[in-house]
Each structure stands twice: as structure tokens, then as C-alpha cells.
N, C-alpha and C positions, 0 to 999 in steps of 0.2 A: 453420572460419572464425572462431571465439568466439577473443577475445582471448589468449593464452597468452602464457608466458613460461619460461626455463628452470631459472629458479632458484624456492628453496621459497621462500614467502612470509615467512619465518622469517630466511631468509638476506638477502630485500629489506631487510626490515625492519632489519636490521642493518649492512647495509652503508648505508642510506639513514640512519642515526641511528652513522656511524662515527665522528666529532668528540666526541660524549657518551659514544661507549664508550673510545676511545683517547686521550685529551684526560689524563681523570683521574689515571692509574697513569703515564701520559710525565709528568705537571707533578711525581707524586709521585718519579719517578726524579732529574729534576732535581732536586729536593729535596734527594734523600738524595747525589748528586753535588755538590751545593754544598756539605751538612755535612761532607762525606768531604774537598774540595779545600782549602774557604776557612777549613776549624774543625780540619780534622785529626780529625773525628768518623766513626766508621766501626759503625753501627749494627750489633745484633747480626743475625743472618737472619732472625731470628723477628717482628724490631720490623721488618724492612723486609717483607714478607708480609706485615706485619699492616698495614703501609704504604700496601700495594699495593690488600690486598682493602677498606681503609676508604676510598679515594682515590671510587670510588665515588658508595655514599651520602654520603657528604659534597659532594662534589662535587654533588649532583641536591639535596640539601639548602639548600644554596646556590643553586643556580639556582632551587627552588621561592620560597623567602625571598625574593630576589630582584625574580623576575615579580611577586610579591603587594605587595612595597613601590612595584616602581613604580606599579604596577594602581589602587594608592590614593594617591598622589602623585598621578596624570595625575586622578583622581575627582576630589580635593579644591581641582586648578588649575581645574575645571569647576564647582564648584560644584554636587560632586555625590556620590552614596554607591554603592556595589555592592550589590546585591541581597543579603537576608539568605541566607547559608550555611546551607544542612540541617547540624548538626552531624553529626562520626562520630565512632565511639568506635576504629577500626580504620585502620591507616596507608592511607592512598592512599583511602579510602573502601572498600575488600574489605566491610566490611559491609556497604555499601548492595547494592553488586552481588550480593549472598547473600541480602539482602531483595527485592529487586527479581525475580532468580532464584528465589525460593519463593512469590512472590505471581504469578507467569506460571503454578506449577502450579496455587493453589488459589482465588486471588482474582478478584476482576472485574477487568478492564484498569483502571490507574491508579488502583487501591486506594489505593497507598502516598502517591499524591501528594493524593490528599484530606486526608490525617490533616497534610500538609506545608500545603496551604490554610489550612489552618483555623488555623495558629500560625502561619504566616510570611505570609499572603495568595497572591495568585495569581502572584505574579513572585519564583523565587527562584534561589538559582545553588545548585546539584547537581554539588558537585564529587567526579568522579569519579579518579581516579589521578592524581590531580596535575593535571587538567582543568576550569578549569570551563566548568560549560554553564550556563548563563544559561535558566533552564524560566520560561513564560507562558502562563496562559489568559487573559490579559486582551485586548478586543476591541482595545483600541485600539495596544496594541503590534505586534498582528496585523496590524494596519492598514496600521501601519508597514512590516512587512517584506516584507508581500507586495505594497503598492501605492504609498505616501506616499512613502517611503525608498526602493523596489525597488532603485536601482542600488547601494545597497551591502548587499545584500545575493544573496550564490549558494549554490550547493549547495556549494562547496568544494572544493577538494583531500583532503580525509580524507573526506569522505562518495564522492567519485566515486572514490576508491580502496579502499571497502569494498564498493561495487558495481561495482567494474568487472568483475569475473566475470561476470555474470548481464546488465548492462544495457551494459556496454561505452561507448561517447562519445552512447550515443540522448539521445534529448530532455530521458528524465527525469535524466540523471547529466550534464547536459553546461553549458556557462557560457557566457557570451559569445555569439564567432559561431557557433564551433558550435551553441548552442544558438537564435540566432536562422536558421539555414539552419535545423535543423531544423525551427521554428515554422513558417516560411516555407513548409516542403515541405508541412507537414502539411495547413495550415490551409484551402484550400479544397475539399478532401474530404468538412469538417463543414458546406457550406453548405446552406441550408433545404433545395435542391430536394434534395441528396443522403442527407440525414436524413430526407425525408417519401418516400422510395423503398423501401415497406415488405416486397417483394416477398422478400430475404433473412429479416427476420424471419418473414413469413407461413410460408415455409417449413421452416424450422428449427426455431419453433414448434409447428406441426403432426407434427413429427419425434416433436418432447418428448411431448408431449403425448398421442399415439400408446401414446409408452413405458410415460406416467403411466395411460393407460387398462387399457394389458394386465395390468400390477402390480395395479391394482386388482381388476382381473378374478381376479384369486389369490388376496385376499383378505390380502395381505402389506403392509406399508409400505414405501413408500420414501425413499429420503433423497433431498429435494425441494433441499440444497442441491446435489450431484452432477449433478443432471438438469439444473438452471439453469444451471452450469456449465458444461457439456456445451453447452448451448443457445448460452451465448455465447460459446464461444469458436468454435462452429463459424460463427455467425455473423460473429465478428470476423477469423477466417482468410483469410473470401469477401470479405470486404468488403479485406480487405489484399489478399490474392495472387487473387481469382477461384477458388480453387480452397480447400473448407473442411477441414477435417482431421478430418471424418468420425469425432468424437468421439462421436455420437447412436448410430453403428453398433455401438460396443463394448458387449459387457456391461454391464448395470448390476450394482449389489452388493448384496446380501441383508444383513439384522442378521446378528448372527455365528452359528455356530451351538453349542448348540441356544438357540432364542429360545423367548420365552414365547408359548407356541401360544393362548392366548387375544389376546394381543395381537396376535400377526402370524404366523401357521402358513407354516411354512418348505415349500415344494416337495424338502425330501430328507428320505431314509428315512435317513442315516446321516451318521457327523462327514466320513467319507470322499468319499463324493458331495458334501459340500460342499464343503470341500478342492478336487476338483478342479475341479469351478466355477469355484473363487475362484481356482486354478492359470490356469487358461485365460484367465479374466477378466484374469486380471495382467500376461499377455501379448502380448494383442491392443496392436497399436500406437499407437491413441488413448490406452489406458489408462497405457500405461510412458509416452508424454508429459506427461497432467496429473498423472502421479504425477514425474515429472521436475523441471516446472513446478515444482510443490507445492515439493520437498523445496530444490532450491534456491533458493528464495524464503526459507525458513524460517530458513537455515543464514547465507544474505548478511543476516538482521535480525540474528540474534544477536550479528552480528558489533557491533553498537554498543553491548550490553554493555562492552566491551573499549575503546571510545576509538579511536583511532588504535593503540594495542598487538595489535590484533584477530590480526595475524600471529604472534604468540605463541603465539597458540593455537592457530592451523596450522601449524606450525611447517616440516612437511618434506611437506607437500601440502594443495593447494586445495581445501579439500574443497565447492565449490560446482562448480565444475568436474568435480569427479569426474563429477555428478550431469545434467551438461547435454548429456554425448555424445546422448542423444537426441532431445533437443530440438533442438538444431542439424544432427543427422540431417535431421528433418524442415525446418528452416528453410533451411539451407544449399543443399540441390539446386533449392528453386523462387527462392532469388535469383540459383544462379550463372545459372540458364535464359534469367534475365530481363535479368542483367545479357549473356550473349549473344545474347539475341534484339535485344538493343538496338545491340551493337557489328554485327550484320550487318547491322540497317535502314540503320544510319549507314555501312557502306561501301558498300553497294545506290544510298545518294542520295546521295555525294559527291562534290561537284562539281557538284550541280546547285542549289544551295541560292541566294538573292538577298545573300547575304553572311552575315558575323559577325550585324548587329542581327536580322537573320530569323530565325537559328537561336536568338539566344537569347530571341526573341518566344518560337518553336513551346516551348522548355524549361520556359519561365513558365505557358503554356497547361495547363491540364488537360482533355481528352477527355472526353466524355461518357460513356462506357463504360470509361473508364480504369482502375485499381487503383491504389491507392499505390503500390505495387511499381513496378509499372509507370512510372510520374510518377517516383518517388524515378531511377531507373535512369535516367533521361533528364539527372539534373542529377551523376549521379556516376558515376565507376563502379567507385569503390573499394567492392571487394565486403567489408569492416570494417564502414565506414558504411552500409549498406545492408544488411547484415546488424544490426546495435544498433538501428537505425532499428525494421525490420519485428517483433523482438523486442520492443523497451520499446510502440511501438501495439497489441502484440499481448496484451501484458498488461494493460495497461491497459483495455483494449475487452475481455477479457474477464472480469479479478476484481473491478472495480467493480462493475457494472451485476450479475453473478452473488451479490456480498453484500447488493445492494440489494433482488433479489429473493429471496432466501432470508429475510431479517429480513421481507421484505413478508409472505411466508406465513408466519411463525413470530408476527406481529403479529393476523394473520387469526384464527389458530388460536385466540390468546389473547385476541383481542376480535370474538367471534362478530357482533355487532352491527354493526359497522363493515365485515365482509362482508358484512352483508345490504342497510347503506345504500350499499356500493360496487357493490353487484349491482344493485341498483335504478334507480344510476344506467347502467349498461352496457344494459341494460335499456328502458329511457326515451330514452338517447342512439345507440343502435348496436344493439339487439336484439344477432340470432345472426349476424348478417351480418361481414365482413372491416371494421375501424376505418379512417378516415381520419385523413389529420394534424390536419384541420380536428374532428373527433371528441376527438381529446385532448385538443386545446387548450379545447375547451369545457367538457372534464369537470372543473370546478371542484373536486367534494371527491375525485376521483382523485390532481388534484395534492397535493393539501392531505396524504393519508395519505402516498405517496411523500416528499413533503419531511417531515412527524412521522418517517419512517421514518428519512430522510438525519440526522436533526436528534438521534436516539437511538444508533442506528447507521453513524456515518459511515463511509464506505470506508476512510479512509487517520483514523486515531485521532490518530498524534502526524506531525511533521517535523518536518524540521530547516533551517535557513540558517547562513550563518556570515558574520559582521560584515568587512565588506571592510576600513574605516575604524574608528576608535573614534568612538563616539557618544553620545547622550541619550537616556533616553525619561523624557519630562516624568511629573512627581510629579498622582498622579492622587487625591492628598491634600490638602487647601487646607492651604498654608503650609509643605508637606514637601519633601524634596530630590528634583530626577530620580536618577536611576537610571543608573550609569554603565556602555556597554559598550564593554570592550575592542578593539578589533579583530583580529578572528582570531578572534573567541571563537565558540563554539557555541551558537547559540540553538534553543532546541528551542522547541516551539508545539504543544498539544491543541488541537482541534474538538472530541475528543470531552468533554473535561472542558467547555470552554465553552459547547457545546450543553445541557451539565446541570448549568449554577449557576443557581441558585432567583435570585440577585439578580440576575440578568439578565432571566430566562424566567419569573420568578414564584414565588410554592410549592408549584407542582404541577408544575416541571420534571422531575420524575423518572418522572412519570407519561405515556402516552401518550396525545394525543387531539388528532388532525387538525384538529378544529376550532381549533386556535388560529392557523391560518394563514388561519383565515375571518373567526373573531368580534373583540370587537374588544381581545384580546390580540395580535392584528397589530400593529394601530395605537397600542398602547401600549407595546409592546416591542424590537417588528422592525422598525416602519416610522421612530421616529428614530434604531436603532441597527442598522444591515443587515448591519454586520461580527460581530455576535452569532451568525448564520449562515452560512458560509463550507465546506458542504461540499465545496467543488469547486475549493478556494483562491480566488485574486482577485487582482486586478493583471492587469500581462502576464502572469505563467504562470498566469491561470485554466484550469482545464483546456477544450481546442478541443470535445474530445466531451461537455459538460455537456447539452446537446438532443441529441444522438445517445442520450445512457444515459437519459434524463427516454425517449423516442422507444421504446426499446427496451424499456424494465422496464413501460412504459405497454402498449404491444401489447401482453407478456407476460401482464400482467395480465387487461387486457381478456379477453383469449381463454382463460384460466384461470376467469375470474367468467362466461364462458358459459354451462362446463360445471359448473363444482363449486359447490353451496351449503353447503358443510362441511366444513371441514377440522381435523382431529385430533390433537394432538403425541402422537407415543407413544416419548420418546426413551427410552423403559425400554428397548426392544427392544436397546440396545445400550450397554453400561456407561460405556462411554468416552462418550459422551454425555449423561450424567449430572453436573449440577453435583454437587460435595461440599459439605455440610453449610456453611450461611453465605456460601457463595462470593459470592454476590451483594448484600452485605449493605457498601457501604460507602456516605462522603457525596453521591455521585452516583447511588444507585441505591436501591428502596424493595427491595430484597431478593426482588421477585418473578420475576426471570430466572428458566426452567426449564432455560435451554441454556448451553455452555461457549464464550464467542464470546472469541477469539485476535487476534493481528497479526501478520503478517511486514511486506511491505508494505502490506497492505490487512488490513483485518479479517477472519476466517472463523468456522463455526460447527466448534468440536473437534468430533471423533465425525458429524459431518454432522446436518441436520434433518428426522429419520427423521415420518414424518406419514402419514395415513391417510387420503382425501378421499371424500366425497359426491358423487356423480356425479350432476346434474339439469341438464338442458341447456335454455336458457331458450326460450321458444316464440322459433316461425320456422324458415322452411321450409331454409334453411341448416343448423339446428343439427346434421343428423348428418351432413353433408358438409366440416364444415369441422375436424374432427379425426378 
């Protein structure tokens, strides 16, 4: 049911840019048929080939010259300037993309664009192949395109066609109406009573947690981002379709082998016993899903490397596509079910309904025990959209809320102290017993480390919008010019850089410490400038599940600070987990990361975040009952 097409990506892309390619070498033909008619000139063959092949770049030379004279014409009728250019020393910018390409393998995310802050400021245009993109960490342009401006600003035609593989017309890739039906389907799924109904996490929870006890019982690590993983997405399957995808059941994975037996003693006698573990493991069907998930997620980022040219580099197959046969496997047969169980309710009551406005009350309505799926199928039954739909919720609910709690214990580990005053509170507020809603909500420095945690490591690092109209963004300089953008042009925006400038957050932004969301660095930094913080975007497409994942990562936690008063990073166990030498050494970072944390669409930890816990389960008469 995932989107296809029959032509290569390569061949789209060509025939969708046919004017640019066949434009040049026809105007150069006429050319050389005018000198031949009107002059009696008859070029030798060599000069017309060479005619042919410069009609070309010449041609795209022209049309770049061009865009950039207008670009500054339309500024200058505004009373206004384009953002300083990153210089490149390589045509089309190919340098940058080879920088940017070598700082994904060794650097911290947005390495490259610190060293561009610090000479250009925080708003500059990054022009890549002939494109520019207009890059921002500044709060108030943020402001702008997520809430002040919103309507001219959407995801695009270039960005919803570098994801349409993986997310097809869902929520997150789509504009307009579609994207307001979508909001519209989603949004009362997230309300209070259905986010304080904790009965899915209790148990999925307890799954993990289960898992995390056995591992420990072995005296082995495990990779604590995998488990939370696992946690949410089986979590967010139930909550979609009623039915979870039994991700907790699979195998978990061992460091590679052989590990360092003082760190983590492996359960095999041999490389081969391991092997086929990790054979087996590979193939149980939760696993080739989140390994599905994973790789096309990776493959549909890279693609923005490339601009809109992205299909050049897949030239004669999708290779995001390749990778989602089963994933759509599993998504495909519980929508076609639902979209049938819904076409036979509806011939079952036909006919008996009080008309049109009745039936489309009952569509509006959501059910008490309903599923999305469920609801979604009631207002469509094009099984496209309902398939993109159940997809993009389904990522979303689970690699947010799973990188939130992974940094959570990766912060834990690194700041022993701040588990013991998070324990203390779980402790004093909820003992060993199961948390209520009304329990989180009181747990003051719970939220406070959660949001440090959001505020260091946001889920989604960079987006993108793209300028419907051309526009301003006013000079945030006394007496300087705004800032012209284009329309059409691509505005890309970090959280995660603007979460870590010192002139916002202070000079200890780089540092972590929950308390600034208490003392009264609130009140001097976040409380008059609240767009400083924007994990979860803002405007209309704030994200619907912001208290669903605060609900979720909070349970998580609570019932994790139950049992463990200690936990351990031991990312030796496994090399690829291992930053290299300096990796974490740029203007947004004190250099003390010990882990390799990535982006495709959401952030992740490379190599997973292998860790080793202390098992102390707090008094009360629950404690050995409820894991």
C-alpha cells in the first residue's frame, strides 16, 4: 500500500526538470540554423558539439546570475539585505556537502554551523547547488515561521517529495487540507482523559523492565536505548491499532562479540554461538521491523544532503523503499482489516441511519475505547491515507519519547546526584506503588530534568519550512537592515543549536542542570523569551502528543527510579559507540559527551547506550510486584 511509482527516481527527476535539460542544446540548434540560413555560416562539427555540450552550463549559468540579480533587486525594493552567504571555494558548494558529509562521521551535530555563528551570526543563507537555504537559530525568526507568519510558511513540495517514500501525504509531509484533516483526525486522541489512561504504559513498562532485570541478573549491559525503544513503540502500535507489535518479545542484543569480560561477560563460549544469536535475533519480526524503521528513516535524511537533486543519487531505484517491504508488511494487513471491518458496519446499518448530518455527527465522534485506526477508517477509506496516517503517528509516538528517554538515563549516569534528588522525589511523592497523572504533575524537579533533558537533546535537532511568499524578517540590530526572503526559498531552523547559545541560556548553556527550569534562571531567560524553548515546535503544528510523551517518558522514569539507584555508562563494550577523539568539542558543547548521538528524523544515540544498573527497589510493600 506505501506509495510507488514506476519510473526510477532518476528518470522523475528528469523528465520533471525536461524544459532545463532540452531548452539549451534546441536554442543552441537554432543558433547554429540561423548562422547556416541568414550568414551563409556553416560551423565546423567540432564547434557545433562543443555548441551543444556548453549550451548547458551556460545556460544554468544564466539562469543562476539571473535568480541572484533578481533575489537582490526584490531586497533592495524592500529595503532590505539577504542573509550573509557561507563562502565556498567549490562550484555548486560540493565543498560544503563533503564538510558537512565528514562532520556526520566525526563531529557533534552542527559542528560546522557553530564556527558559521560565530562570523556570520545566527541567520545565514547556505547555499547549496545552486539553492539557497536561508539557516536560523534565532528565537524570533522561529517565531515567525512556526506561529506569527504560519500561513506562509509549509513543508513544501521538495521536502514532501524527499519523504514521500517513508511518510507518504501523513501529517508530518502534508500542507493545507490535507494536513488540516489530518490534525483534525488526530487531535482528540491526545486529550487529558486519554493521556492519563496509563494502563498501556504500566504494562509495556513492566515488559521492559522485566527484560532490564534479567540482563542484569547476567551481569551483562545493555543498550538501554533499544529497550526504550522497544517500550515505545509497542506502546504507540496499542495505542494506534489495539494490537502492539510485540517488539518487547524479540531478542535483545548483546555488545559485539568478544567484549571486555570485566565490563560485561558475554553468555557465549564462542564467536560462533554468538553469531547465531545475533542470526536469530535478526530475524524474529519485531527486530527486521525496527531495523526497517531505522534504515529508512536514515536513508529519506540523507536525502537533503542533495536539495531537490536527491534523485540523482538514486538514480535507477528507491532505495528507501527497498527497505520498507516490511514495515508495511506489518502496517498494511491491520489497516486493510479495519478499513473492512468498517465497510461491513456500514452495509450492516444502511439504511437505518436519521440522515447525512447523523452520520457525519457519529464520524466526528470518537469512542471511548476507539483506536485511531479505528476513527481514522470512519472518515476515509482510502486505504493511501490511512495507511501514511497510521505510519507517520506511529513514528512519531515512538522515536521521540524513546530519544527522550535514552538522553534521560545517559544524563542519569553522568549526573549521579540528580538520580538521587529524582529518587527522592519518586520516593516522598509515589513510593513503590503505580504513578497517577495527578503524581507527575506534581513532581516539580521530574519535569524540570525532562525538559534540561529536551533542552540539550531535542528529538527533531534541525527542520525545515519553505517561504510561500517572499518576506522580512526585521533587523534584530538597532539601525541594521531586515533580512530578505525569497519566496520559495528554504528555511531550515535548529532547537538544537538554540537550546545551546550561552546568549540566550546564559554561560553555563552547555552545561546540564534541571535546576534552571526552577531557580530563578527561568525567570530571567525563559519566562520573557518562551520561544528560546521550542522542543515540540509551536504554532498550529505544535506537536498534538507534547503531554502524551511529557506522560509517557515520566511513567518510564518513575518506575525505573523505583528499582535502580545506579546507573553506569559502559559504552566501551562496544566500539561503534565510542565517540573519536574531540568529537564533542565544538561552540555548543563543553566537550564532555561520552556517547555518538546522530539525526535522521529525530536524534538517536550511534552504537546504542550500552549502561549497567543498580538494582535497589525503594520500600513498600509493591516494590517486588510491580516489575
Amino acid at each position: 500500500m506505501a506509495l510507488t511509482t514506476s519510473l526510477p527516481p532518476g528518470i522523475l527527476f528528469l523528465l520533471s526538470n525536461l524544459p532545463q535539460v532540452v531548452l539549451p542544446p534546441l536554442a543552441a540548434s537554432l543558433l547554429l540554423y540561423a548562422l547556416r540560413v541568414l550568414y551563409g555560416l556553416a560551423p565546423p562539427a567540432w564547434l557545433a558539439a562543443l555548441a551543444y555540450l556548453l549550451s548547458w552550463p551556460l545556460a544554468w549559468t544564466f539562469d543562476v546570475q539571473y535568480r541572484d540579480w533578481r533575489i537582490q533587486r526584490e531586497a533592495r525594493a524592500r529595503g532590505a539585505e539577504c542573509p550573509p552567504r557561507i563562502p565556498s571555494k567549490a562550484i555548486g558548494g560540493v565543498d560544503l556537502i563533503k564538510q558537512f558529509g565528514k562532520d556526520m562521521e566525526k563531529r557533534i551535530i552542527a559542528y560546522r554551523h557553530w564556527d558559521f555563528i560565530k562570523e556570520f551570526g545566527p541567520t545565514y543563507n547556505l547555499r547549496v547547488l545552486f539553492e539557497n537555504r536561508i539557516f536560523t537559530a534565532e528565537p524570533e525568526y522561529i517565531k515567525r515561521i512556526l506561529a506569527t507568519e504560519f500561513p506562509n510558511y509549509e513543508k513544501g513540495p521538495d521536502f514532501t517529495f524527499q519523504m514521500r517514500t517513508l511518510l507518504g501525504t501523513g501529517v508530518f509531509n502534508s500542507d493545507g487540507d490535507m494536513w488540516k484533516f489530518h490534525r483534525g483526525m488526530t487531535r482528540p486522541f491526545f486529550s487529558r482523559d486519554r493521556i492519563s489512561h496509563f494502563d498501556i504504559f504500566d504494562r509495556h513498562a513492566d515488559a521492559a523492565l522485566g527484560l532490564m532485570r534479567a540482563r542484569m541478573a547476567e551481569g551483562c549491559a545493555i543498550d538501554w536505548q533499544d529497550l526504550v525503544s522497544r517500550f515505545t513503540l509497542d506502546s504507540a502500535s496499542e495505542f494506534l491499532f489495539g494490537q502492539d507489535v510485540r517488539s518487547l518479545s524479540a531478542p535483545l542484543p548483546y555488545p559485539p562479540f568478544p567484549s571486555a569480560s570485566a565490563l560485561s561477560p558475554l553468555p557465549f563460549s564462542s564467536q560462533e554461538a554468538y553469531d547465531a544469536y545475533t542470526a536469530q535475533a535478526s530475524t524474529h519480526p519485531a527486530n527486521r521491523f525496527a531495523q526497517s524503521f531505522l534504515d529508512a528513516q536514515i536513508t529519506s535524511a540523507r536525502r537533503s544532503r542533495f536539495t531537490r537533486a536527491w534523485p540523482l543519487m538514486e538514480f535507477w531505484g528507491d532505495k528507501v523503499k527497498r527497505g520498507l517491504d516490511v514495515v508495511d508488511g506489518f502496517i498494511d494487513p491491520l489497516c486493510e482489516a479495519a478499513v473492512r471491518r468498517e465497510r461491513e458496519r456500514r452495509l450492516r446499518e444502511g439504511g437505518g441511519g436519521d440522515g447525512a448530518s447523523a452520520k457525519e455527527k457519529e464520524k466526528e465522534e470518537v469512542g471511548e475505547e476507539e483506536t485511531l485506526l479505528e476513527h481514522l477508517v470512519k472518515l476515509t477509506d482510502d486505504p493511501q491515507i490511512v495507511h501514511d496516517e497510521t505510519l507517520n503517528i506511529l513514528l512519531a509516538g515512538r522515536d521521540t519519547t524513546a530519544i527522550t528517554l535514552t538522553m534521560a538515563a545517559y544524563m542519569l549516569a553522568l549526573h549521579p546526584h540528580v538520580l538521587k534528588r529524582l529518587r527522592d522525589e519518586v520516593q516522598t511523592r509515589v513510593g513503590a506503588r503505580r504513578p497517577t497523572y495527578d503524581d507527575i504533575r506534581e513532581m516539580k524537579y521530574l519535569r524540570a530534568f525532562i525538559n534540561e533533558v529536551l533542552r540539550l537533546y531535542p528529538p527533531v535537532p534541525f527542520n525545515v519550512r519553505y517561504a510561500i511568499n517572499a518576506t522580512t524578517w526585521p533587523s534584530l540590530v538597532p539601525g541594521g537592515k531586515p533580512f530578505y526572503v525569497p519566496a520559495g526559498v528554504r528555511c531550515l531552523y535548529s532547537v538544537f543549536i538554540m537550546h545551546r547559545r550561552k546568549d540566550l541560556w546564559g554561560p553555563d548553556a552547555d552545561k546540564f542542570d534541571p535546576d534552571r527550569f526552577l531557580d530563578e534562571r527561568l525567570h530571567r531567560y525563559l519566562t520573557p523569551n518562551p520561544f528560546i524553548f521550542v522542543p515540540f515546535n509551536a504554532g498550529p503544528r505544535i506537536c498534538l502528543g507534547q503531554q502524551f510523551a511529557y506522560n509517557e517518558a515520566s511513567f518510564m522514569l518513575i518506575r525505573l527510579l523505583q528499582r535502580v539507584s545506579h546507573i553506569e555508562l559502559v559504552q566501551e563494550v562496544n566500539p561503534a559507540a565510542v565517540p573519536p577523539p574531540e568529537w564533542g568539542v565544538s561552540g555548543g558543547s563543553d566537550g564532555s559527551d561520552k556517547v555518538v548521538f546522530r539525526g535522521h528524523l529525530t536524534m538517536y544515540v550511534q552504537g546504542g547506550l550500552w549502561v549497567k544498573m543498580t538494582e535497589e527497589p525503594l520500600a513498600g510493600e509493591d516494590a517486588e510486584a510491580d516489575v
